[in-house]
DRENZA-992615 format. One record per residue: x, y, z of N, C-alpha, C, O in turn; chain; residue number from 0. Coordinates in steps of 0.001 Angstrom, whole numbers, plus 500000, padded with zeros to 6 digits. Layout:
DRENZA-992615
{{X; Y; Z}; {X; Y; Z}; {X; Y; Z}; {X; Y; Z}; A; NUM},
...
***
This chain:
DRENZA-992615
{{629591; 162773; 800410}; {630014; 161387; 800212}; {631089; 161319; 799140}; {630831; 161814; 798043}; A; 0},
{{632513; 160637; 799398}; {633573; 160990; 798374}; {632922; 159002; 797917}; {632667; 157971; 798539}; A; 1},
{{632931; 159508; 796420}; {632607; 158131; 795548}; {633886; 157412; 794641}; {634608; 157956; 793804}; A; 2},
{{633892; 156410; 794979}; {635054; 156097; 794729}; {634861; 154920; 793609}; {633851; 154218; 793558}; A; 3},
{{636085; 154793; 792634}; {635877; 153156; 792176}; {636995; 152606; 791593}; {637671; 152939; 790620}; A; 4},
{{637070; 151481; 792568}; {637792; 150640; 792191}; {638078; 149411; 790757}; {637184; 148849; 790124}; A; 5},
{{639050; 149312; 790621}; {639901; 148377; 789280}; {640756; 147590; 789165}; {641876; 147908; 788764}; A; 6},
{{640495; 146640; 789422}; {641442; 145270; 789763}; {640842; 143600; 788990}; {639747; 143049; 788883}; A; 7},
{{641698; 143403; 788746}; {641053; 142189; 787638}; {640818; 140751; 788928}; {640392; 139625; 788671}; A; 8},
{{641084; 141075; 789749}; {641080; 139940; 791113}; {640183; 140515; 792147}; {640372; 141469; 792900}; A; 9},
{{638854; 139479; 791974}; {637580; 140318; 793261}; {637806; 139932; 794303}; {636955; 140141; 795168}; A; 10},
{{638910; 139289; 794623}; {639422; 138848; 796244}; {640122; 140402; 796827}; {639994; 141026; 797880}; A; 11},
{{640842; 140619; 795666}; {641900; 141839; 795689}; {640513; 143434; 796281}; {640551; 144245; 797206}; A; 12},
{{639243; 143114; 794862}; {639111; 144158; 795036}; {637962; 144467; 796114}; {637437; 145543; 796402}; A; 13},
{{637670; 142764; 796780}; {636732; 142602; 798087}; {637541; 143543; 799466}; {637144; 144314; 800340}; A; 14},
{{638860; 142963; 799052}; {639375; 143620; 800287}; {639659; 145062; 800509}; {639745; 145726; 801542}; A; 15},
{{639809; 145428; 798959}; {639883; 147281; 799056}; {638614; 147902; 799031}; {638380; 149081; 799298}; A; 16},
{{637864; 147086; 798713}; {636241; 147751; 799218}; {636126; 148313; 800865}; {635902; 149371; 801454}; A; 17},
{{636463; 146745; 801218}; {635881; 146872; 803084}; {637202; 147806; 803256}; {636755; 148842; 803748}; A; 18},
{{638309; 147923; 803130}; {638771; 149013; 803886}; {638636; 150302; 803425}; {639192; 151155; 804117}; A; 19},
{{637954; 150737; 802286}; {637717; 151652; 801425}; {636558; 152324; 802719}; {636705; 153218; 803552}; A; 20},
{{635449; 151440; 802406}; {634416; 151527; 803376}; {634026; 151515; 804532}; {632924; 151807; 804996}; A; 21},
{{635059; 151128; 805071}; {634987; 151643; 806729}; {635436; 153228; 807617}; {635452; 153561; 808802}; A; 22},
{{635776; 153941; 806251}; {635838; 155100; 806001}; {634751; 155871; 806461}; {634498; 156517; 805445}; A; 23},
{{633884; 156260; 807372}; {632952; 157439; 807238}; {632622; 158469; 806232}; {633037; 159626; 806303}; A; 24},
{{631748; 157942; 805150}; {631430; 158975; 804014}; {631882; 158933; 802689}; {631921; 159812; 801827}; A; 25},
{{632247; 157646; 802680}; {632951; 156656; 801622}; {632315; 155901; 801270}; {631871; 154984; 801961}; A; 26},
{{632000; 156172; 799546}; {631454; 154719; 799041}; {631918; 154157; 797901}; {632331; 154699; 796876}; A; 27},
{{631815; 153085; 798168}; {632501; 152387; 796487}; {631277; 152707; 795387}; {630167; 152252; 795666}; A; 28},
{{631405; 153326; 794387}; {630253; 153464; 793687}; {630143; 152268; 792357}; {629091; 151865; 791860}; A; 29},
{{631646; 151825; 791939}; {631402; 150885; 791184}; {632831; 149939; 790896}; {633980; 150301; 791152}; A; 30},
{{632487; 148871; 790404}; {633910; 147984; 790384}; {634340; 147465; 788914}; {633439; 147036; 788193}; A; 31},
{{635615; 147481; 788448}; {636053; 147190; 787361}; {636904; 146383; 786961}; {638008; 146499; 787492}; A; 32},
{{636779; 145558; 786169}; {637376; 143924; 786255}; {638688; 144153; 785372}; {639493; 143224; 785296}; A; 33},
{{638947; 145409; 784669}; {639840; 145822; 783379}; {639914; 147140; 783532}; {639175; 147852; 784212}; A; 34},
{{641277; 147597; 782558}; {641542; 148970; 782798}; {640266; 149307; 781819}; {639927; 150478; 781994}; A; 35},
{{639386; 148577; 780757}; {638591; 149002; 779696}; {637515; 149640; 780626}; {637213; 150798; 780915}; A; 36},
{{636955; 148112; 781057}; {635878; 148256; 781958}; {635955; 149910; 782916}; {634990; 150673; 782869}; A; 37},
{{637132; 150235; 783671}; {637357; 151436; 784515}; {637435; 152513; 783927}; {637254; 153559; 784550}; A; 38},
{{637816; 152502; 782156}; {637009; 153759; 781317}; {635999; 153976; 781598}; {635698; 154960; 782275}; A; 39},
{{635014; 152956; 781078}; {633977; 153230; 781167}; {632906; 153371; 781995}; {631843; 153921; 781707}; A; 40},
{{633271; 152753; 783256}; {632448; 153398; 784262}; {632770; 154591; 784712}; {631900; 155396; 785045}; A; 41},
{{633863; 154814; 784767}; {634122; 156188; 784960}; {633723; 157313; 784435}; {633668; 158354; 785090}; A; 42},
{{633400; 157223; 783183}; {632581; 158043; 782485}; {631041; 157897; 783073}; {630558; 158932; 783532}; A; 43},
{{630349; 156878; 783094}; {629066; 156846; 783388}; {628940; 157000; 784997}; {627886; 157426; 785469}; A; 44},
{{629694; 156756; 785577}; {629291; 156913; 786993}; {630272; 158355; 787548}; {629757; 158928; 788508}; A; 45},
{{631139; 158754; 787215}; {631878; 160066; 787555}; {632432; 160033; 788714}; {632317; 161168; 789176}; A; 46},
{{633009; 159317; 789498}; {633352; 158914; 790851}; {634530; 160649; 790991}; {634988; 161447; 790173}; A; 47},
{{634562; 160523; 792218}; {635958; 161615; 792667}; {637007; 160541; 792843}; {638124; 161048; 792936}; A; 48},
{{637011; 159531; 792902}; {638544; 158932; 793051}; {638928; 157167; 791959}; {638161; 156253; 792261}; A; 49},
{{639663; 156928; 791198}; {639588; 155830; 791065}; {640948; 155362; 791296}; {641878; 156150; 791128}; A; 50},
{{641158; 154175; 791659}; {642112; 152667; 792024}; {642383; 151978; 791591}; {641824; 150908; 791830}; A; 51},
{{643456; 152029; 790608}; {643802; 151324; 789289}; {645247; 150558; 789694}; {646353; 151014; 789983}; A; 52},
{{644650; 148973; 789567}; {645830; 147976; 789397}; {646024; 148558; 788270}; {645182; 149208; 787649}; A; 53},
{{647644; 148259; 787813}; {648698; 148583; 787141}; {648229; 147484; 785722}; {647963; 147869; 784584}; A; 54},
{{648239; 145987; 786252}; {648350; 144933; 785929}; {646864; 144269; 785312}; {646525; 143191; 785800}; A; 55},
{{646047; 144837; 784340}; {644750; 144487; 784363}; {644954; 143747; 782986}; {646096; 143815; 782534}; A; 56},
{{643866; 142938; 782133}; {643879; 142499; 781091}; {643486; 143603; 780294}; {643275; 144667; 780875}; A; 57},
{{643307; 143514; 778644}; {642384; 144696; 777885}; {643026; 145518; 777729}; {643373; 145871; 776602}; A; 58},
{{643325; 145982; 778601}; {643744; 147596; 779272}; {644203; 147608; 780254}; {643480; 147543; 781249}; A; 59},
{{646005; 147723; 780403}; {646675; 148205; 781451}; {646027; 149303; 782639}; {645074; 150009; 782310}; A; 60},
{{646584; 149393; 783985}; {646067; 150897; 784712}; {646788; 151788; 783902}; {646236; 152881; 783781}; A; 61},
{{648364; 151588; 783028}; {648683; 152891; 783066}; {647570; 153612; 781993}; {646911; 154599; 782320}; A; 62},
{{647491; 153098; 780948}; {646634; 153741; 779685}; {645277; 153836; 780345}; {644578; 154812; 780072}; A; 63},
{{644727; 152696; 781393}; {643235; 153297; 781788}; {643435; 154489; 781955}; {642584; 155200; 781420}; A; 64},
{{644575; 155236; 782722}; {644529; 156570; 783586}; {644596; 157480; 782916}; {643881; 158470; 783074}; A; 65},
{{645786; 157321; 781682}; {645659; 158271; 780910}; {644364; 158401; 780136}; {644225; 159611; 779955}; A; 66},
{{643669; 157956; 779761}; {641979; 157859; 779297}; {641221; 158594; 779834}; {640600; 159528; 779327}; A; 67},
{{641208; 157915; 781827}; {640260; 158770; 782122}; {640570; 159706; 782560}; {639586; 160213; 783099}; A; 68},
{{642202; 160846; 782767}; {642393; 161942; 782864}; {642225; 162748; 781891}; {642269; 163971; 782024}; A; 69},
{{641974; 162041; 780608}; {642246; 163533; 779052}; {640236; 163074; 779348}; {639584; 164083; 779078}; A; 70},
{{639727; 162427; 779591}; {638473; 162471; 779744}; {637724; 163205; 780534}; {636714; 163810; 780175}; A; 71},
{{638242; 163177; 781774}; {637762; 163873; 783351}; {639122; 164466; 784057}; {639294; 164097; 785219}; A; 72},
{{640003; 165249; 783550}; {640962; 165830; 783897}; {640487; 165876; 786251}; {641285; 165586; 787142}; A; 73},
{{639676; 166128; 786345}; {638998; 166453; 787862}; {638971; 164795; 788780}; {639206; 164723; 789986}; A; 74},
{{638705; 163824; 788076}; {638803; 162625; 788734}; {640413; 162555; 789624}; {641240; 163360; 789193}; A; 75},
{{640748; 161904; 790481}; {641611; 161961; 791384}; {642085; 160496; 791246}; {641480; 159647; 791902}; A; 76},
{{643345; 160037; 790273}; {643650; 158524; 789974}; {645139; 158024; 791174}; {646202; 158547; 791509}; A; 77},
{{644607; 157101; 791400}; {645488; 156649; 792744}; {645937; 155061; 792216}; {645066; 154199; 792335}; A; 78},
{{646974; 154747; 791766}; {647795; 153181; 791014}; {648369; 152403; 792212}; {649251; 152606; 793047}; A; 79},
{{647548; 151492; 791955}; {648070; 149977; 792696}; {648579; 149506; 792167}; {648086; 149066; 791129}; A; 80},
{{650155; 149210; 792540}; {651221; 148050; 791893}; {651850; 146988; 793041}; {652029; 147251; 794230}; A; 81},
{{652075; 145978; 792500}; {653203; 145068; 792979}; {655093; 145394; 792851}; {656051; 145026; 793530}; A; 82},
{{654949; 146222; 791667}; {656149; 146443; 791133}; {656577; 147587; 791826}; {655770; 148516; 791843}; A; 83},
{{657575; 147736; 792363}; {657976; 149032; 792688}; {659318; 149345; 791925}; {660269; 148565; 791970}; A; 84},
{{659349; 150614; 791169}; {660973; 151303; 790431}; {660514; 152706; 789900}; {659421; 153108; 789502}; A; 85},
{{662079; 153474; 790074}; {661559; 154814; 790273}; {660589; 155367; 788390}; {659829; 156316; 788199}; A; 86},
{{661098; 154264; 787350}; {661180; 154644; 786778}; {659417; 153968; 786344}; {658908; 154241; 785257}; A; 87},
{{658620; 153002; 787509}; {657633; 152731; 787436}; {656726; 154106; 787985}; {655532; 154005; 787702}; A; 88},
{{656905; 154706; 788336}; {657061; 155616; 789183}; {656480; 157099; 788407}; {655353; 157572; 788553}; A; 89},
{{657397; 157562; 787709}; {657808; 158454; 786433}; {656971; 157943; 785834}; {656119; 158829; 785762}; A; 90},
{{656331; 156491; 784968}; {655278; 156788; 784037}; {653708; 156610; 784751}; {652729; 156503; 784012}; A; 91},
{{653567; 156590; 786206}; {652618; 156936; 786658}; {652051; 157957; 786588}; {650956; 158148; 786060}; A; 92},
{{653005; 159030; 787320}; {652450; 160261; 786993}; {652504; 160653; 785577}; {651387; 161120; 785354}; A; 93},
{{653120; 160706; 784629}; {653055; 160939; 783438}; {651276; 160262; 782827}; {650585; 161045; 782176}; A; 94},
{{650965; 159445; 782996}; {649839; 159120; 782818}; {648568; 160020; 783384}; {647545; 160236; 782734}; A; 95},
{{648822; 160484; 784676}; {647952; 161435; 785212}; {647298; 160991; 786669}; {646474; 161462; 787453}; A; 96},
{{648108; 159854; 786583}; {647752; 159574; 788418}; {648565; 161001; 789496}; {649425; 161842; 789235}; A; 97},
{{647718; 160670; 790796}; {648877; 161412; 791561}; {648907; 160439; 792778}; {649134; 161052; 793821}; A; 98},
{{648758; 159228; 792925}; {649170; 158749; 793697}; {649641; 157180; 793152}; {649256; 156754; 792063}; A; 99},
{{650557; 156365; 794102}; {651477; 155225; 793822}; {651594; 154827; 795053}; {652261; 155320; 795963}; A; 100},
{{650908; 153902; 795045}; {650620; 152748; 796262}; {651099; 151193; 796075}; {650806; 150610; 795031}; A; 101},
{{651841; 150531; 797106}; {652159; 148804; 796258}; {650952; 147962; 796988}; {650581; 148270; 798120}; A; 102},
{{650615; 147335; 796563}; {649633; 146561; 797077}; {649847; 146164; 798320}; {648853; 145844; 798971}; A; 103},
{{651438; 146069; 799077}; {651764; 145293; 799948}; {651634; 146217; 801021}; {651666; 145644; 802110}; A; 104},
{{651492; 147519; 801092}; {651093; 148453; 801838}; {649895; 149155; 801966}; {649839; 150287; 802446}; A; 105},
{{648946; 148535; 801560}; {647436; 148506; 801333}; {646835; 149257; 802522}; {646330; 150338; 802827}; A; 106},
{{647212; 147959; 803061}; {646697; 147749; 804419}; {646737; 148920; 805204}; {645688; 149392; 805643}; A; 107},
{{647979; 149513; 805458}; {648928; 150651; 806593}; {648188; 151818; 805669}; {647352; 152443; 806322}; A; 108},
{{648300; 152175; 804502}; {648350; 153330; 803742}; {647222; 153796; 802825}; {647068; 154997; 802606}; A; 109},
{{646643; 153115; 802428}; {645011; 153400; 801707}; {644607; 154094; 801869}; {644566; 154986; 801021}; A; 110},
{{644003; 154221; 803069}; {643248; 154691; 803186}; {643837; 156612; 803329}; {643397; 157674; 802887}; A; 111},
{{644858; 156265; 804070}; {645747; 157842; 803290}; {645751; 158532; 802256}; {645425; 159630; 801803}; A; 112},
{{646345; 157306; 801940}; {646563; 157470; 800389}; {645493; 158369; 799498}; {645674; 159366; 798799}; A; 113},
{{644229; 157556; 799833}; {642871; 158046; 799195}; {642257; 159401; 799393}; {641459; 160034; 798701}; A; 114},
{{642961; 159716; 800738}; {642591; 160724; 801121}; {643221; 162352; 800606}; {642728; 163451; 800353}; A; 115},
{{644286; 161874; 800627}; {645732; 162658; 799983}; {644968; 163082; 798329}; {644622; 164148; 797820}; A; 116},
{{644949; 162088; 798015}; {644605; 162440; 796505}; {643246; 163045; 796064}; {643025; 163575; 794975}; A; 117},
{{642594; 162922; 796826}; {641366; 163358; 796931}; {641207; 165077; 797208}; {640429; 165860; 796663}; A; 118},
{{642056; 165291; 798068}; {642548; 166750; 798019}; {643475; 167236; 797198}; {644078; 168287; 797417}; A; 119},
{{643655; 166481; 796169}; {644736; 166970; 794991}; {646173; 166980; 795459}; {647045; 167706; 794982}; A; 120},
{{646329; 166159; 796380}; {647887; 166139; 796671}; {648602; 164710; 796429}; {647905; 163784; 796845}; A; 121},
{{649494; 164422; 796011}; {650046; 163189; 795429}; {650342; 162693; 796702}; {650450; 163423; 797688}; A; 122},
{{650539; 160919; 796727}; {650596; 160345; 797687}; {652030; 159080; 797254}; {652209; 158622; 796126}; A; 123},
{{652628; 158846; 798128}; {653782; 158001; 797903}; {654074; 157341; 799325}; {654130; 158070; 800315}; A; 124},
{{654211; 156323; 799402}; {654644; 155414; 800910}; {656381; 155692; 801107}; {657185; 155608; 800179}; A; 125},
{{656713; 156018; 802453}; {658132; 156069; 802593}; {659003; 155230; 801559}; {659741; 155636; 800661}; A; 126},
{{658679; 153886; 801975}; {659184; 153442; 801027}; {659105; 153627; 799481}; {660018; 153042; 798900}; A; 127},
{{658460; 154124; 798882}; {658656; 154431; 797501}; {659290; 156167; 797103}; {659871; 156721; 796170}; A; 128},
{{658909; 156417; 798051}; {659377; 157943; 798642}; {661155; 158059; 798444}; {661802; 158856; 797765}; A; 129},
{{661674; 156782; 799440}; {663175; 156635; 799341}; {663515; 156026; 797932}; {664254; 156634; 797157}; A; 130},
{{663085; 155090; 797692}; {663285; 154375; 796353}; {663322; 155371; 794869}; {664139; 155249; 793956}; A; 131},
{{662287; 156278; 794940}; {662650; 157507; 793850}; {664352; 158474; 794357}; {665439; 158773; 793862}; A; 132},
{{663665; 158604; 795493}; {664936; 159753; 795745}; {666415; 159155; 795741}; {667322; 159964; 795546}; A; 133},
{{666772; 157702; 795956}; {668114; 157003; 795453}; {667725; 157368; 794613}; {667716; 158596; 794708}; A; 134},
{{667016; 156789; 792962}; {667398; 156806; 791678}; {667452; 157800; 791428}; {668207; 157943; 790466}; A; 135},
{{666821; 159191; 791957}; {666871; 160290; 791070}; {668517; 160755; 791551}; {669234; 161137; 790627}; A; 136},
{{669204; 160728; 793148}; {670780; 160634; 793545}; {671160; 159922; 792808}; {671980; 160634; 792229}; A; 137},
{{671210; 158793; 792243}; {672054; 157670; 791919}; {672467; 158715; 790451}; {673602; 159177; 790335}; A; 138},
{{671329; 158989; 789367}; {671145; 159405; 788336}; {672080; 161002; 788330}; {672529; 161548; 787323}; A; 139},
{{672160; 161371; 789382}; {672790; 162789; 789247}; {674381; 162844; 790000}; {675274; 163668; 789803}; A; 140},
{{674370; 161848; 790773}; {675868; 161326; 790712}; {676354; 160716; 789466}; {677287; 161478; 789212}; A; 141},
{{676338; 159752; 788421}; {676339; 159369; 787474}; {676812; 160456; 786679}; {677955; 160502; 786224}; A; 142},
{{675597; 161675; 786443}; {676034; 162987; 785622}; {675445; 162664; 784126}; {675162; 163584; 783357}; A; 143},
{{675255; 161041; 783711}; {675333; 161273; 782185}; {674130; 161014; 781661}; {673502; 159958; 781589}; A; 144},
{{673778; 162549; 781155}; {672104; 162677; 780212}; {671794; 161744; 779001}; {670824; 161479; 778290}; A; 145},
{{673198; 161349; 779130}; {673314; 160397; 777617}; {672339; 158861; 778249}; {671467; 158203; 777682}; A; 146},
{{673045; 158697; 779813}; {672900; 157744; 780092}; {671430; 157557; 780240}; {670629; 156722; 779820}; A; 147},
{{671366; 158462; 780871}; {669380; 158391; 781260}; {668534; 158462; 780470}; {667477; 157920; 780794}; A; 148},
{{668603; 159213; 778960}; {668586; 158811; 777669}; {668076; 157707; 776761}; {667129; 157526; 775996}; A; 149},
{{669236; 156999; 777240}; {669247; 155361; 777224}; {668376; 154851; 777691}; {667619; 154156; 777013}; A; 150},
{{668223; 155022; 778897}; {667904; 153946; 779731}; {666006; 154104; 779324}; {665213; 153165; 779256}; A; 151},
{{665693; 155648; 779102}; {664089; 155804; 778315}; {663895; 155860; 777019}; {662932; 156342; 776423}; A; 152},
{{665058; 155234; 776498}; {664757; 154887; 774959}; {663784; 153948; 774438}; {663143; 154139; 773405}; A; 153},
{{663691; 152885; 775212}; {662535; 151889; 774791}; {661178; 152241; 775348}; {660269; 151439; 775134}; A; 154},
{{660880; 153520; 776150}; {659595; 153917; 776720}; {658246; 153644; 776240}; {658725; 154061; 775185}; A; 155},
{{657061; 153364; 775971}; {656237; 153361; 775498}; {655569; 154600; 775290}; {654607; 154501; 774528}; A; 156},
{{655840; 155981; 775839}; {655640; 157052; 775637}; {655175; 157240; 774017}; {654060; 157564; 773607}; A; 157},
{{656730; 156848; 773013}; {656599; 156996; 771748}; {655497; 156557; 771129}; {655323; 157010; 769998}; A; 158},
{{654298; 155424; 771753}; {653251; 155013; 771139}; {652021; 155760; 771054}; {651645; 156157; 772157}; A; 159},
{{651271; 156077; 770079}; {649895; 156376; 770361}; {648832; 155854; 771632}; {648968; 154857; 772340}; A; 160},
{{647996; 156636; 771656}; {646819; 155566; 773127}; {646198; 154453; 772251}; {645721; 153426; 772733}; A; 161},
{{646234; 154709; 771031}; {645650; 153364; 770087}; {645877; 152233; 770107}; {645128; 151263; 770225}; A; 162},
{{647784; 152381; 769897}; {648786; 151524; 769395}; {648897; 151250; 770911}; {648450; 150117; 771091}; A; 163},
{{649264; 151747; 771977}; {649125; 151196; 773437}; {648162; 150012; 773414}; {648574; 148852; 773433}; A; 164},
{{646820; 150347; 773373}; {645652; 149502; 773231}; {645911; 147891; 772775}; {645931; 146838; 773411}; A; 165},
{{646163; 148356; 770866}; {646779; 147060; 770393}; {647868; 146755; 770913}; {647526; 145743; 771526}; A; 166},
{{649104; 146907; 771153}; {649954; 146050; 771290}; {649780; 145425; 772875}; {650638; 144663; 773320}; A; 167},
{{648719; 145779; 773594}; {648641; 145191; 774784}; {647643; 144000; 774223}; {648147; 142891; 774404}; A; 168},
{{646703; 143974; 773760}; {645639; 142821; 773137}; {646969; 142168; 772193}; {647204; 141052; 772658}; A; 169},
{{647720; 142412; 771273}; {648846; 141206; 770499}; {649104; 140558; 771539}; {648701; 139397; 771614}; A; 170},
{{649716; 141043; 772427}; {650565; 140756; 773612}; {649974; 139843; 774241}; {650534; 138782; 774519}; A; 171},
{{648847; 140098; 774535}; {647989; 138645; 775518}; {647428; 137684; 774547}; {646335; 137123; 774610}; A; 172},
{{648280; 137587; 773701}; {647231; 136085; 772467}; {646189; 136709; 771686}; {645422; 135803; 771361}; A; 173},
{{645787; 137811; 771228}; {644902; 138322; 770882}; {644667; 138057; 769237}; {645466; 138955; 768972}; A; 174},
{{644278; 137619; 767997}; {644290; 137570; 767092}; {643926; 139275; 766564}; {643634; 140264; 767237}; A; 175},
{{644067; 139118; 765296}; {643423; 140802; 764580}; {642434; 141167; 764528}; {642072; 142342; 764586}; A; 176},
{{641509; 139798; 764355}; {639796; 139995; 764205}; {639430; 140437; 765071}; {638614; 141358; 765055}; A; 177},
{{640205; 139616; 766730}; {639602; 140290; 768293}; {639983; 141359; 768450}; {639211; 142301; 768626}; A; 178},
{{641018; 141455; 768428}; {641715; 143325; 768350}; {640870; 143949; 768110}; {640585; 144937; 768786}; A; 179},
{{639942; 143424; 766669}; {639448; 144662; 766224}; {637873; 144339; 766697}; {637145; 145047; 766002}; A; 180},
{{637390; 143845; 767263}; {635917; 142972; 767806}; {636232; 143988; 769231}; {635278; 144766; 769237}; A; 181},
{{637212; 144351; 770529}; {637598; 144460; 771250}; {637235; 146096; 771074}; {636376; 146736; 771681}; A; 182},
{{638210; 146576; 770005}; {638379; 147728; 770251}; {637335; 148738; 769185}; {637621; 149867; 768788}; A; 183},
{{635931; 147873; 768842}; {635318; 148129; 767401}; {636001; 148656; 766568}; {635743; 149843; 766368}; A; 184},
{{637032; 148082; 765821}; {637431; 148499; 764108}; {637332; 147569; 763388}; {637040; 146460; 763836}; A; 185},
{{637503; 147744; 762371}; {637593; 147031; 761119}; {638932; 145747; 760920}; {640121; 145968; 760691}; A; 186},
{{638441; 144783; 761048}; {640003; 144099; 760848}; {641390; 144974; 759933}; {642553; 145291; 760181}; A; 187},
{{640592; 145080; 758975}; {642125; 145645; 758025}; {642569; 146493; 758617}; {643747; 146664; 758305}; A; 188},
{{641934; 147710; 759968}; {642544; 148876; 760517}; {643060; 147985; 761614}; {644202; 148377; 761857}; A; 189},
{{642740; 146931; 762420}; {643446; 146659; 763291}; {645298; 145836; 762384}; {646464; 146176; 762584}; A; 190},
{{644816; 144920; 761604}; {646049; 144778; 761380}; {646652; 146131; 760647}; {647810; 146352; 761003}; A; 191},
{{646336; 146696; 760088}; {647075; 148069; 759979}; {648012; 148443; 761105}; {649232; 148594; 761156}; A; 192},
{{647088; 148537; 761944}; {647604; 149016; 763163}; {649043; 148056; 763393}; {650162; 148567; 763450}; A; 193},
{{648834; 146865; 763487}; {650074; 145821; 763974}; {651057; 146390; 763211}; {652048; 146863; 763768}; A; 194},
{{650926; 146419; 761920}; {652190; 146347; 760652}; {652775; 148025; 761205}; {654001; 148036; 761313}; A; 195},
{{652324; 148929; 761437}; {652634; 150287; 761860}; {653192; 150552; 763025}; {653865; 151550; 763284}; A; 196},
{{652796; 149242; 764089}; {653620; 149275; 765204}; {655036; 148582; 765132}; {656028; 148933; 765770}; A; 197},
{{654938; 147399; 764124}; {656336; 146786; 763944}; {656795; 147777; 763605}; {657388; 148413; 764476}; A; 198},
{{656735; 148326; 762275}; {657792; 149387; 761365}; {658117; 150319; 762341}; {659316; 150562; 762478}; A; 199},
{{657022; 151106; 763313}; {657573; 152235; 764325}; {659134; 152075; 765410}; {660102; 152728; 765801}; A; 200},
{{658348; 150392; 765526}; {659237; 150275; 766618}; {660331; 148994; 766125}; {660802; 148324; 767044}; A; 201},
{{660690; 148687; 764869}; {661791; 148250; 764006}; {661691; 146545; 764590}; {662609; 145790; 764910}; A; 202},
{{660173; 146311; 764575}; {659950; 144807; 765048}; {659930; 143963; 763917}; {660363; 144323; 762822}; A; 203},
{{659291; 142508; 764214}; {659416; 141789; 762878}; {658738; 140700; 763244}; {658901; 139762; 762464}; A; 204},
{{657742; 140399; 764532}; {656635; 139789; 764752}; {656185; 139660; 765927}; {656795; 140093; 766905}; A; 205},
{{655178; 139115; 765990}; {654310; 139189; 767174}; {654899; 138871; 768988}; {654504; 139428; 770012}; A; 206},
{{655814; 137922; 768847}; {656794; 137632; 769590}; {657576; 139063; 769974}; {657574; 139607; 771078}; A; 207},
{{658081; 139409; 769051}; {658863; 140700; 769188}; {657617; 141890; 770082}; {657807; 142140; 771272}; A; 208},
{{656818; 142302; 769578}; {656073; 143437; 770473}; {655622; 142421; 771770}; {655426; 143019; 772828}; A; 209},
{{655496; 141401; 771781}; {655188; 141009; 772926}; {656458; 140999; 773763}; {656228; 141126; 774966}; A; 210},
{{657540; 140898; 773482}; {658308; 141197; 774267}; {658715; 142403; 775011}; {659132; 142653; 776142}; A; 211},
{{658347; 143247; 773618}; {658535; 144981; 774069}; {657373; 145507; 774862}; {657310; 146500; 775586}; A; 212},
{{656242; 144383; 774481}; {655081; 145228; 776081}; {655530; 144614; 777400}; {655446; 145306; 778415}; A; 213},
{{655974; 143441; 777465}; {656401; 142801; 778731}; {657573; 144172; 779109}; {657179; 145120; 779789}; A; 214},
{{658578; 144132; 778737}; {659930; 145037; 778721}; {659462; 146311; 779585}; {659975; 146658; 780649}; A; 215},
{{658209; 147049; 778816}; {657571; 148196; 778845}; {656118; 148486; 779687}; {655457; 149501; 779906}; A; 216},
{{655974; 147021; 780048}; {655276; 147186; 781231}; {653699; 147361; 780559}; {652802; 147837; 781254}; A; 217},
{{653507; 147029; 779465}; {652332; 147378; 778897}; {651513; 146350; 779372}; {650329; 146535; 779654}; A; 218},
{{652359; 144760; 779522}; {651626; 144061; 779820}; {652204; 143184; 781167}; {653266; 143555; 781666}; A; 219},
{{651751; 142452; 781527}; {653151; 142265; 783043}; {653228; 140543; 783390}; {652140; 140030; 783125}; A; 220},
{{653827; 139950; 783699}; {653989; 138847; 783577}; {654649; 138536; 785398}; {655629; 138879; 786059}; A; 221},
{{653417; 137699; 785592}; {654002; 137053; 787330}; {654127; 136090; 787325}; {654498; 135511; 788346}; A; 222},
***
């Protein structure tokens, strides 16, 4: 039985990737997660072989859920649901430790592929996102300039800790310091620590400002 679990902050979203999850022969959803937090932690307690991480969750983004539960369970098999498609959305998927990139809008046609693909350790990508990398990575090598591409991952969130990921996604959604730190159990003074260390890192100057740079950076996503 391949055990699977899904992560989507919308139970309409994640009603419907159940039943097609499950009409699978030998497929079961073993558990469901309302946040990328929540999909830590079941993942740890329940150990599924595959999880299904919206991109777009509160708490906790999919990308940082994934990276979590890959330095956690390197063996779990992470498969990202987005709306967004760009090559360079793309690039910090796998960098996180997914191997598959699915848009929601191809659910339907490809899932269940998809699931399958990754499940055997092979990365999964829909034609269409398939072509969409391979222009940018042509576009990028016609161009020629390393300077340019450079650029263009200068504002990455890479440069952040998984901590500072954490907080500046809770600033970002209205979060005060006390909840930050109620959220993520610390100490208020370490969570605002944390804030004042992310401005200075990243040459901000208030709350507005990193909220802009998680929107920018995809930490947090705005529809």
């Amino acid at each position: 039985m391949l055990r699977i679990l899904i992560a989507d902050d919308h139970e309409v979203a994640r009603n419907g990737i159940r039943s097609l999850l499950e009409s699978h022969a030998g497929w079961e959803v073993c558990a469901e997660a309302k946040d990328g937090r929540d999909a830590v932690e079941l993942a740890a307690s329940t150990k599924p072989d595959v999880v299904l991480l919206d991109i777009g969750m509160p708490n906790l983004n999919g990308l940082e859920a994934a990276r979590q539960i890959s330095a956690m369970a390197p063996g779990i098999a992470i498969l990202i649901l987005t709306m967004h498609d760009s090559d360079n959305m793309v690039r910090e998927v796998l960098r996180a430790g997914a191997r598959g990139f699915l848009l929601k809008s191809d659910a339907g046609r490809d899932l269940v592929a998809a699931v399958d693909a990754v499940q055997r350790q092979r990365t999964f990508f829909t034609r269409r996102v398939s072509q969409m990398v391979l222009d940018g990575f042509l576009d990028r090598d016609r161009r020629g300039q390393a300077g340019e591409a450079e650029e263009e991952d200068s504002d990455n969130a890479d440069l952040l800790t998984s901590r500072e990921r954490e907080v500046i996604q809770l600033l970002a959604e209205g979060r005060t310091s006390k909840e930050v730190a109620v959220v993520l159990n610390l100490s208020v003074k370490t969570a605002e620590t944390h804030r004042t260390n992310l401005m200075r890192k990243l040459g901000l100057h208030s709350v507005a400002d990193l909220t802009r740079y998680a929107v920018r950076n995809r930490i947090v996503q705005v529809f």
